[in-house]
RODO-2510 file (C-alpha; in nm, 4 decimals, decimal comma):
residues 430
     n   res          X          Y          Z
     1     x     1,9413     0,8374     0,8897
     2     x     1,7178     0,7864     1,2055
     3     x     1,3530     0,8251     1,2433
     4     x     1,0967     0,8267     1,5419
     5     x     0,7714     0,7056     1,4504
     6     x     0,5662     0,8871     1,7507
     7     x     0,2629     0,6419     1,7687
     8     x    -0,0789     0,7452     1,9056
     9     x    -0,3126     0,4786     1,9432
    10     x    -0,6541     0,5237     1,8304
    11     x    -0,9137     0,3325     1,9728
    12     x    -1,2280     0,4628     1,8714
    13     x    -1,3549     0,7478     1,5944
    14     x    -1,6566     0,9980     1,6531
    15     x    -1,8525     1,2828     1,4966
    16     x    -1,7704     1,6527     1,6768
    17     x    -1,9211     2,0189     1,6061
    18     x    -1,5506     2,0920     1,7293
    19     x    -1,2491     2,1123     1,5997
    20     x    -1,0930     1,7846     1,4494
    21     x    -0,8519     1,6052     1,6874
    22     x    -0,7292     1,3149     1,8839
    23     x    -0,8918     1,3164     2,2459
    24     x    -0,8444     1,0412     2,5275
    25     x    -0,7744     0,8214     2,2072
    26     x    -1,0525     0,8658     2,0321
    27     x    -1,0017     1,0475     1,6816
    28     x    -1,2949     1,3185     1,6839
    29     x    -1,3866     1,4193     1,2929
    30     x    -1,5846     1,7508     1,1745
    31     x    -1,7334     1,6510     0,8661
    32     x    -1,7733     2,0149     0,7362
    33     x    -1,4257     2,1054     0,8470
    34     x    -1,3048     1,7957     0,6413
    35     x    -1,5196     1,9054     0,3551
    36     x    -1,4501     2,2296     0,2941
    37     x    -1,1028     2,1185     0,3103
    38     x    -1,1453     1,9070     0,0370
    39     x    -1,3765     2,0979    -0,1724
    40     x    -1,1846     2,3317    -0,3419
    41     x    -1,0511     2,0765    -0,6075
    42     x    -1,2398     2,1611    -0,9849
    43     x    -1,1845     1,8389    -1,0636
    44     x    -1,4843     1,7138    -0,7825
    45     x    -1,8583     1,7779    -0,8014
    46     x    -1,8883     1,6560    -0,4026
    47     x    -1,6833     1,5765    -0,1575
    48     x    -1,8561     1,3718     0,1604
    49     x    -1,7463     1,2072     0,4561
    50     x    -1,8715     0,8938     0,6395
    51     x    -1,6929     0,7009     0,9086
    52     x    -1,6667     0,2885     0,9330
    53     x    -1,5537     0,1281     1,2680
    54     x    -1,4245    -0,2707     1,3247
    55     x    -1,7109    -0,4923     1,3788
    56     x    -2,0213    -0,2200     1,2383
    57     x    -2,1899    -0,4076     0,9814
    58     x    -2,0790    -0,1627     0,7326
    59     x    -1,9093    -0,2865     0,3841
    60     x    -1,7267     0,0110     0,1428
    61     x    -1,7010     0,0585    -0,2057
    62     x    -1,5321     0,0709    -0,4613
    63     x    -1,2175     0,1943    -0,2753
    64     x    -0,9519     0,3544    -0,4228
    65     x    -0,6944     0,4174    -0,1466
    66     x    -0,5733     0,3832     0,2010
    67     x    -0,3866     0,6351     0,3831
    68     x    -0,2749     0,6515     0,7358
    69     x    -0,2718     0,9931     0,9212
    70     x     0,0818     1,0894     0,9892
    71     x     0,2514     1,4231     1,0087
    72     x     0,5768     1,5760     1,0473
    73     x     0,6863     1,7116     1,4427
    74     x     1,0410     1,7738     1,3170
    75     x     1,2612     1,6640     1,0922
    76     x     1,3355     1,7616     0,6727
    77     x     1,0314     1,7561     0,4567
    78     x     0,6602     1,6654     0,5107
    79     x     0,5333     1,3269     0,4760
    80     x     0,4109     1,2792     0,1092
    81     x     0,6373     1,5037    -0,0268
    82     x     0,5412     1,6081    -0,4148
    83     x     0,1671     1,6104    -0,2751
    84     x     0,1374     1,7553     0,0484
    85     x     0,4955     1,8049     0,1455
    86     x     0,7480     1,9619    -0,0677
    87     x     0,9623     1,7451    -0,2698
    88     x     1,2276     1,7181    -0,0039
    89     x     1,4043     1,4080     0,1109
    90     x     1,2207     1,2777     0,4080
    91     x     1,3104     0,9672     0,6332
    92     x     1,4396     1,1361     0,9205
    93     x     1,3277     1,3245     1,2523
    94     x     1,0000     1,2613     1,4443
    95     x     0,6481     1,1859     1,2683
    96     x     0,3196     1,1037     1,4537
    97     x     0,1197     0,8392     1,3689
    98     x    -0,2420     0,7869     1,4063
    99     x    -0,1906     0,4153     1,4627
   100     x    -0,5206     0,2400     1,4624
   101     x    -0,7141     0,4855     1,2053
   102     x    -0,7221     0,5627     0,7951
   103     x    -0,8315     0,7724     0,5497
   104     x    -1,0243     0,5658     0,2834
   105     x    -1,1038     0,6990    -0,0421
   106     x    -1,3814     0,5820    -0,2180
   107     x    -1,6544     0,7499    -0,4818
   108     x    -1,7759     0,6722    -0,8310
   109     x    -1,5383     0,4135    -1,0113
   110     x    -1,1958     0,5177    -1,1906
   111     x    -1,1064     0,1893    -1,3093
   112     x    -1,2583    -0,1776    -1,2712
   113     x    -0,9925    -0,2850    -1,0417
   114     x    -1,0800    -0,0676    -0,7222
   115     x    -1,2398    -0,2683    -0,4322
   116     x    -1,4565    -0,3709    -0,1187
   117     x    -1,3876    -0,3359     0,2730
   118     x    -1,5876    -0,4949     0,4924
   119     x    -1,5751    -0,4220     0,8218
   120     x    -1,7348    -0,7832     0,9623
   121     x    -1,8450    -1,0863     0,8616
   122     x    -1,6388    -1,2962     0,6047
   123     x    -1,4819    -1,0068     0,3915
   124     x    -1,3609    -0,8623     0,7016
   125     x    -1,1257    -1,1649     0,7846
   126     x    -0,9232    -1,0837     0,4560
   127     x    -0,8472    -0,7021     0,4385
   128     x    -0,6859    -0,5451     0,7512
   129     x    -0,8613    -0,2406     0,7285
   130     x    -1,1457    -0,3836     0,8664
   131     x    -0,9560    -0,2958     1,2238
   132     x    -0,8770     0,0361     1,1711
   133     x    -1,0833     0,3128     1,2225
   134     x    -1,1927     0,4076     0,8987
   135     x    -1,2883     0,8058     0,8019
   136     x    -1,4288     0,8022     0,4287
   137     x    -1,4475     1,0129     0,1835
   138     x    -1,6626     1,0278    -0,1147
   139     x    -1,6474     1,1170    -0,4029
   140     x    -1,8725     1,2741    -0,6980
   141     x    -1,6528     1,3519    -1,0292
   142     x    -1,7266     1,6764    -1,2098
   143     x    -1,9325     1,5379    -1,5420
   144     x    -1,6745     1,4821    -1,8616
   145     x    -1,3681     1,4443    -1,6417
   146     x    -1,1089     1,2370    -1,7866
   147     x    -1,0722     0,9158    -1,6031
   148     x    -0,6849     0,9619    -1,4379
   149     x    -0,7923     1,3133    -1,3436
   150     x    -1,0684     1,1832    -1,1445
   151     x    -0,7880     0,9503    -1,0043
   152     x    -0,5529     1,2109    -0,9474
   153     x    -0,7723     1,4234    -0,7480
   154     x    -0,9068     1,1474    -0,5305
   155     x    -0,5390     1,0874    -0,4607
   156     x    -0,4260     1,4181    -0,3450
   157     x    -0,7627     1,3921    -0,1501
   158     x    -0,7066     1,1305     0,0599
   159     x    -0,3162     1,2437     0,1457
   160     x    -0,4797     1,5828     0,2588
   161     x    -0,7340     1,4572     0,4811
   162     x    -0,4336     1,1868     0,5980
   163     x    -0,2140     1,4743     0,6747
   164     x    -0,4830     1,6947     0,8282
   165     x    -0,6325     1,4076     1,0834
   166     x    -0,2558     1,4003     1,1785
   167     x    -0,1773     1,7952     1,2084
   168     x    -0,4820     1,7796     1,4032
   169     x    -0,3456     1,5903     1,6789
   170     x    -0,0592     1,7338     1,7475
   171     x     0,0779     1,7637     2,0726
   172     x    -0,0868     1,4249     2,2177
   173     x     0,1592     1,2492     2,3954
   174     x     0,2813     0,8783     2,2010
   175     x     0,1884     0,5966     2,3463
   176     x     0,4908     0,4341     2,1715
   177     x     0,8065     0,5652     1,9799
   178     x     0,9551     0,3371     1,7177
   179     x     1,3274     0,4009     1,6211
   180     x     1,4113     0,3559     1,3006
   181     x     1,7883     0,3809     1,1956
   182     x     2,0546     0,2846     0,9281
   183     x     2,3777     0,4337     0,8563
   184     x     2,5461     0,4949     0,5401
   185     x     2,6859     0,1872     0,3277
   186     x     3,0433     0,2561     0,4318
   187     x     2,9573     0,2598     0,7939
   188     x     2,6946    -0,0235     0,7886
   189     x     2,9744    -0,2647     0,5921
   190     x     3,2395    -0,1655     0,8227
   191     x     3,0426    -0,2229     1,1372
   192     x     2,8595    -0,5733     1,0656
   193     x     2,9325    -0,8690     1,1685
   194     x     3,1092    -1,1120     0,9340
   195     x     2,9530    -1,4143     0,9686
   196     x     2,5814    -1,2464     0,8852
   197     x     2,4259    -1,2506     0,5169
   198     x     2,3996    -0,9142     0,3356
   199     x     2,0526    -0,8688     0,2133
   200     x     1,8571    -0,5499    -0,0018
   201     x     1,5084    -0,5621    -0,0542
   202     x     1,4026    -0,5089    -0,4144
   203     x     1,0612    -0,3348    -0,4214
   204     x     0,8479    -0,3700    -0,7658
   205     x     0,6800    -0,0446    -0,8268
   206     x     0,3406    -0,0739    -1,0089
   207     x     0,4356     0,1209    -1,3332
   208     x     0,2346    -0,0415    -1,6507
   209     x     0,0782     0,3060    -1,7515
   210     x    -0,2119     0,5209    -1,6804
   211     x    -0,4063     0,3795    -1,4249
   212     x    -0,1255     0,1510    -1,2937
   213     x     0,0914     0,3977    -1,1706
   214     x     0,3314     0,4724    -0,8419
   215     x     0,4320     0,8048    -0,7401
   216     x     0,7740     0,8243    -0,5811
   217     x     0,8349     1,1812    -0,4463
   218     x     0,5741     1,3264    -0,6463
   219     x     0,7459     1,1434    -0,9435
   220     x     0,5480     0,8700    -1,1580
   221     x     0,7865     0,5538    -1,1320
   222     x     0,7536     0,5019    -1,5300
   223     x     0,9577     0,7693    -1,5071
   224     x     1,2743     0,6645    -1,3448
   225     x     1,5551     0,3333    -1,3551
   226     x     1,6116     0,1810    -1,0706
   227     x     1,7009     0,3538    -0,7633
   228     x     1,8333     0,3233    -0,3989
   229     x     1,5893     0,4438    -0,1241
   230     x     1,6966     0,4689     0,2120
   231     x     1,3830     0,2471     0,3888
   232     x     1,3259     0,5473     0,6530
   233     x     1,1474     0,7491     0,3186
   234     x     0,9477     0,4751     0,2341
   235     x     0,8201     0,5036     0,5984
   236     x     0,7874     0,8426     0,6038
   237     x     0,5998     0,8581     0,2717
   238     x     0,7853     0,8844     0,0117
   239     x     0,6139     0,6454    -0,1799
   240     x     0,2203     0,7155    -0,2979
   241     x     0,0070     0,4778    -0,4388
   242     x    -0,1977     0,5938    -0,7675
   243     x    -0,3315     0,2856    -0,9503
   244     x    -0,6370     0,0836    -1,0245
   245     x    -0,4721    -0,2786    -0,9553
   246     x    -0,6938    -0,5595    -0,8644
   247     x    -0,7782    -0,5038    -0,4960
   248     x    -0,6820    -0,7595    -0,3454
   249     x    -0,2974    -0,7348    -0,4304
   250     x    -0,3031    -0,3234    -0,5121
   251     x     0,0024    -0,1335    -0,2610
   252     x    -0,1926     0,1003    -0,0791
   253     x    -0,0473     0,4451     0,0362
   254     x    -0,1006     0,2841     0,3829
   255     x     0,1111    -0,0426     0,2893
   256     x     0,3795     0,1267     0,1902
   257     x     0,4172     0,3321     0,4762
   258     x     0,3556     0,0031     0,6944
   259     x     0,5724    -0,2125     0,4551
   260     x     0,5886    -0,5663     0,6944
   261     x     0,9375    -0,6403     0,4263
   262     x     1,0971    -0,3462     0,5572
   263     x     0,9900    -0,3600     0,9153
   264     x     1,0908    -0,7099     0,9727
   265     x     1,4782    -0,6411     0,7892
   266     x     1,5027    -0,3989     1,0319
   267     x     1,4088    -0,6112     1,3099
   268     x     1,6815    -0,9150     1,2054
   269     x     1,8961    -0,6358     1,1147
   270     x     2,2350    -0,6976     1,3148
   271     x     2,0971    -1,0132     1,4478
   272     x     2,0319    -1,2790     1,1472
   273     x     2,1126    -1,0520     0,8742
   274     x     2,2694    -0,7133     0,7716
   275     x     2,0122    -0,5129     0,5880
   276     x     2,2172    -0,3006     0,3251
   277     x     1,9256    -0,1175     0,2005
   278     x     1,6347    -0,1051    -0,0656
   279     x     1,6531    -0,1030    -0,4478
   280     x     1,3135     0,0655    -0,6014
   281     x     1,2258    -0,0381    -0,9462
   282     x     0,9116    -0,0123    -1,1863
   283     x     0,6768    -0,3038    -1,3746
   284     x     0,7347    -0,2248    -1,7722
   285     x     0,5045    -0,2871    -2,0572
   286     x     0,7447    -0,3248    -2,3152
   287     x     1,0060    -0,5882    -2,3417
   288     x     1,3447    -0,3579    -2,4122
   289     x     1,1977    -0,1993    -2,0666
   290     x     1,1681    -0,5111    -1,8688
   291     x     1,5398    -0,5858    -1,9626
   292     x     1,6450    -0,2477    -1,8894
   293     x     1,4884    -0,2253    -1,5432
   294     x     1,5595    -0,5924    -1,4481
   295     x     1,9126    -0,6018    -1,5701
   296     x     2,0140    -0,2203    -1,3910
   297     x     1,8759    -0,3381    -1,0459
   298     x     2,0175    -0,6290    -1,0754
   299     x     2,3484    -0,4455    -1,1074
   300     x     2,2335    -0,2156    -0,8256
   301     x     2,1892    -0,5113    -0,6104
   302     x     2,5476    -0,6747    -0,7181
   303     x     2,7595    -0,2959    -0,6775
   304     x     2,5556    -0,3501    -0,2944
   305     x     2,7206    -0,6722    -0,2516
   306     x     2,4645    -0,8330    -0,0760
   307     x     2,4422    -1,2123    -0,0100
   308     x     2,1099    -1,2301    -0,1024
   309     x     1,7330    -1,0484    -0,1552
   310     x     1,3784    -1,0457    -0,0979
   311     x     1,1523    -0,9422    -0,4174
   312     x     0,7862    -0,7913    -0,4088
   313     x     0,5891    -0,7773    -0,7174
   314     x     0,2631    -0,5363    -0,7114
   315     x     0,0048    -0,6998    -0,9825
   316     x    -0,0118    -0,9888    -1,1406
   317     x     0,0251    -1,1243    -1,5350
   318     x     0,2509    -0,8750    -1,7071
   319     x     0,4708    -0,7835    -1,3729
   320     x     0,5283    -1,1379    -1,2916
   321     x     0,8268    -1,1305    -1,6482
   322     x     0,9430    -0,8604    -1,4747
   323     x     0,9720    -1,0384    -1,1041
   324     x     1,1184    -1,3398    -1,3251
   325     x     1,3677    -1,1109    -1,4984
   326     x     1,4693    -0,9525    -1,1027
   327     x     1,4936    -1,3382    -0,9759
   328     x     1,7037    -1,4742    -1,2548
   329     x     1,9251    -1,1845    -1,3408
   330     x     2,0400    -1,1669    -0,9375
   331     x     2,0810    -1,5253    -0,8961
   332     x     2,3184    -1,5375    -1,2081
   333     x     2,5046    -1,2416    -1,0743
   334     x     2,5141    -1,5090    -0,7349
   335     x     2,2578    -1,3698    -0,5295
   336     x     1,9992    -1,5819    -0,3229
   337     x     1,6704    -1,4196    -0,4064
   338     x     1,3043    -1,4829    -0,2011
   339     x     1,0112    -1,4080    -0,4080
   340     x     0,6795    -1,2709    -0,2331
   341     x     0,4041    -1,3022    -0,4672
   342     x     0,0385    -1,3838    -0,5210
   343     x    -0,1615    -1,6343    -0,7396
   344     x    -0,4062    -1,6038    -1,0027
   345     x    -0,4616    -2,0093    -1,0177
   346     x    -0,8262    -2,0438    -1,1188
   347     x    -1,1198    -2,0799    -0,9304
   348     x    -1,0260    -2,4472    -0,8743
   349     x    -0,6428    -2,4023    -0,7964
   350     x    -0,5732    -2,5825    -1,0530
   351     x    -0,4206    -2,3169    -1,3084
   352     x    -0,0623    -2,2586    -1,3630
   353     x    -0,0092    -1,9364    -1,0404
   354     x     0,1624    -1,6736    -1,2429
   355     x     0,2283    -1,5740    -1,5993
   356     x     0,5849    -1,6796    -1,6114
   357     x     0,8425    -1,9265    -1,4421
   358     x     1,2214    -1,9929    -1,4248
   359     x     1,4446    -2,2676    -1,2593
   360     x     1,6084    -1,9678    -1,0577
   361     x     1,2734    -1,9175    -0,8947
   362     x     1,2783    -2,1367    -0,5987
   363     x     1,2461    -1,9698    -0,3213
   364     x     0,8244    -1,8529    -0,2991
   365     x     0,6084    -1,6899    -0,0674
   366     x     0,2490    -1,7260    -0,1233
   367     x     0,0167    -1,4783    -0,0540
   368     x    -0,2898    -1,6775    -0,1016
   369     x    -0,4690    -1,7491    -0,4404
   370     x    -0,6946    -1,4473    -0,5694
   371     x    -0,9278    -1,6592    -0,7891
   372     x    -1,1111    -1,8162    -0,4504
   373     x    -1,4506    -1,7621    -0,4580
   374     x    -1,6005    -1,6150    -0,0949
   375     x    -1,9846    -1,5174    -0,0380
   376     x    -2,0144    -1,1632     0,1468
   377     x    -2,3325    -1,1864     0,3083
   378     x    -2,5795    -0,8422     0,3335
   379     x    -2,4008    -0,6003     0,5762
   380     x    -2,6725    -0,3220     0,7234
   381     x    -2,5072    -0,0441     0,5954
   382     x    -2,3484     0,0724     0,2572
   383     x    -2,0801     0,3209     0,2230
   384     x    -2,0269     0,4214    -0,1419
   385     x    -2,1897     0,2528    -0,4436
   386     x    -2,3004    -0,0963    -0,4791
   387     x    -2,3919    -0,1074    -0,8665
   388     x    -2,0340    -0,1352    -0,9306
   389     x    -1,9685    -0,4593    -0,7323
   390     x    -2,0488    -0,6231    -1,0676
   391     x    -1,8059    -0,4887    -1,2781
   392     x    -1,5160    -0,4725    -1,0370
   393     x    -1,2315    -0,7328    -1,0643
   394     x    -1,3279    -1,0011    -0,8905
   395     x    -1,7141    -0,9481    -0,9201
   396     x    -1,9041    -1,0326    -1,1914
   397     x    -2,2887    -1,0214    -1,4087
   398     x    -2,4486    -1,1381    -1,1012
   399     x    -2,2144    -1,0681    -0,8141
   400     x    -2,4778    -0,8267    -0,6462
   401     x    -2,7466    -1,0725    -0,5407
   402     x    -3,1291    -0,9371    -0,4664
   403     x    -3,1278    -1,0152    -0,1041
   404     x    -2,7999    -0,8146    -0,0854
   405     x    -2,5297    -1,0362    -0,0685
   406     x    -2,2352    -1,0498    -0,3052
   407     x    -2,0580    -1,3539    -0,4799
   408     x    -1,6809    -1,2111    -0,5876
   409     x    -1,3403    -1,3797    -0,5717
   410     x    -1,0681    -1,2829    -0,3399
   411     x    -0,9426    -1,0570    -0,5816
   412     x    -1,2132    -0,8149    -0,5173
   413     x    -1,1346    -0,7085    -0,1287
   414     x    -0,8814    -0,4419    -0,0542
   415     x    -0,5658    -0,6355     0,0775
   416     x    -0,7089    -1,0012     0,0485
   417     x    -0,3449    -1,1261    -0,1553
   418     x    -0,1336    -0,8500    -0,0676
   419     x     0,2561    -0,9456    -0,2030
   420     x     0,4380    -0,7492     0,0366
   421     x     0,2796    -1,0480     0,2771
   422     x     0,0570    -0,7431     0,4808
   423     x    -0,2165    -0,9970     0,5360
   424     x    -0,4692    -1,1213     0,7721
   425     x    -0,4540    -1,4927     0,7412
   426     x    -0,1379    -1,7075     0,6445
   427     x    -0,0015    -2,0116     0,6610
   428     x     0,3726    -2,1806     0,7645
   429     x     0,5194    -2,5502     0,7400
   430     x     0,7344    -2,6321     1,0546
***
């Protein structure tokens, strides 16, 4: 399967009476064009649009998604098939990219874990969507609505306006064209080198219910055991984010189309390592679920027979028996594992990091510790709706101060602990 990603750059974002479009690199936006695309939906009293560029003293919130613009130019399928696209198998052919800009959705709160972008000051050093070019949407529920309704239609939302920003810009020439290929396990195992580690990627899906959930071709990932995905789907949106996780470690729509574990296997692929492929699986509530999921990728992993594997969690508490379960299960079946995860270590860093342990677990990547405290001082401008930044995760009685400025942990800003390691500040022992 080979893909093109046809990147555009973006490098600036502006209001038109035109018609929406990329022009000389600057992504042009009609708000009533994007409005009365979006306001057909029952489920929505109002619909609005703002836009938020890097360095405008501008924070947002409480935001739900992120979504890059991309669109098909040829190829099966759309991108977000089972939303926008129909639910056929994508991954291959050409898609644009509107590298540089997003679709953020934001509006009255669904859940208590949705979150803040800044786009300077502190806050802005922690989410990486404080340097892309941000179009907003609003959002007013229709009164009575049940909660994952609301949710559901801010979702669809946000992958319409992605995929119209896109279709918009058509026809501008890429300033760079990513190639993305892997064959078929026969081929791949018959062509690699011997004397290079076989290595899968085993990607948690956030799957604890209502709320928490990941769509997978339209599909909720309670739904399914685990699966193989060829990594060109995941890239070409296959995978939709629908939950209310804390911010800072919640899977965006717009990580998982950038996911940095896939992108760098590719890039050691036939040079360190041979990347075999990616294992989906979902974060259970029950135990007898756990064990199912844990012990059939596990097996997945083994029938792949791959040398080793990198694990991403999405969450934190209950999905970290789960990542536990995916750790020890492969290393007693004899494969190496690397887990990527975030900590929830107290204020103090002095708490134990995550909800469960094991011996097999040695092998850690840090994403930072969620629990920090940071002060966000007064920004000039505020997209969305402050009276929730004390009742988000993170944010507290108190958070929102009088002069403006807001006391919250980490936990609280989109992307601040992301576990697939999409971050803005790290950290490496040499």
């Amino acid at each position: 399967m080979r893909l093109e990603l046809h990147r555009v750059k973006v490098k600036g974002l502006q209001w038109t009476d035109g018609r929406s479009g990329l022009k000389d690199g600057v992504l042009l936006v009609n708000r009533a064009e994007l409005v009365e695309l979006l306001s057909g939906d029952e489920r929505l009293a109002r619909v609005d649009v703002d836009l938020a560029r890097p360095g405008e003293s501008v924070r947002i919130a409480p935001v739900k998604d992120v979504v890059e613009p991309r669109c098909k130019i040829s190829g099966g399928g759309e991108v977000f098939p089972g939303f926008v696209g129909d639910v056929e198998t994508v991954g291959s052919g050409q898609t644009l990219v509107l590298d540089g800009a997003a679709v953020v959705t934001c509006g009255r709160i669904v859940g208590f874990q949705e979150g803040i972008i800044d786009m300077t000051g502190p806050g802005a050093e922690y989410t990486p969507f404080s340097r892309t070019f941000n179009v907003v949407l609003i959002f007013e529920p229709v009164e009575g609505i049940e909660r994952h309704e609301y949710e559901a239609a801010c979702r669809l939302a946000g992958l319409k306006a992605a995929h119209f920003l896109a279709r918009a810009s058509l026809g501008v020439e890429a300033d760079e064209v990513e190639v993305f290929e892997l064959p078929g396990f026969g081929e791949l195992l018959a062509e690699a080198p011997r004397d290079l580690p076989k290595v899968a990627y085993l990607y948690m899906l956030q799957s604890q219910g209502l709320l928490h959930d990941t769509w997978v071709y339209g599909v909720d990932a309670k739904r399914i055991l685990p699966t193989i995905i060829h990594p060109n789907e995941v890239m070409d949106g296959a995978i939709v984010s629908g939950n209310c996780v804390s911010a800072c470690d919640k899977n965006t729509t717009y990580h998982h189309q950038n996911n940095p574990v896939i992108r760098e296997l590719y890039r050691r692929h036939g040079k360190e390592l041979v990347f075999v492929g990616v294992v989906i699986t979902n974060e259970n509530v029950t135990l007898a679920d756990k064990k199912r999921s844990s012990s059939y990728a596990a097996k997945l992993l083994h029938l792949l027979g791959v040398d080793g594997a990198i694990i991403t969690e999405e969450g934190f508490g209950n999905p970290d028996t789960d990542l536990i379960m995916n750790c020890v299960k492969a290393e007693r079946l004899g494969i190496k594992t690397v887990l990527i995860t975030d900590e929830y270590a107290g204020r103090d860093g002095a708490s134990q990091s995550l909800a469960d342990a094991a011996r097999e677990a040695n092998a850690v990547v840090t994403a930072g510790n969620a629990n920090a405290l940071i002060e966000l001082p007064r920004l000039e401008r505020f997209i969305g709706y402050p009276e929730y930044l004390d009742v988000i995760a993170g944010g507290f009685a108190g958070s929102l101060r009088e002069d403006g400025s807001v006391l919250v942990e980490l936990q609280a800003i989109t992307g601040a602990t992301n576990e697939l390691g999409f971050s803005r500040i790290g950290a490496y022992t040499i």
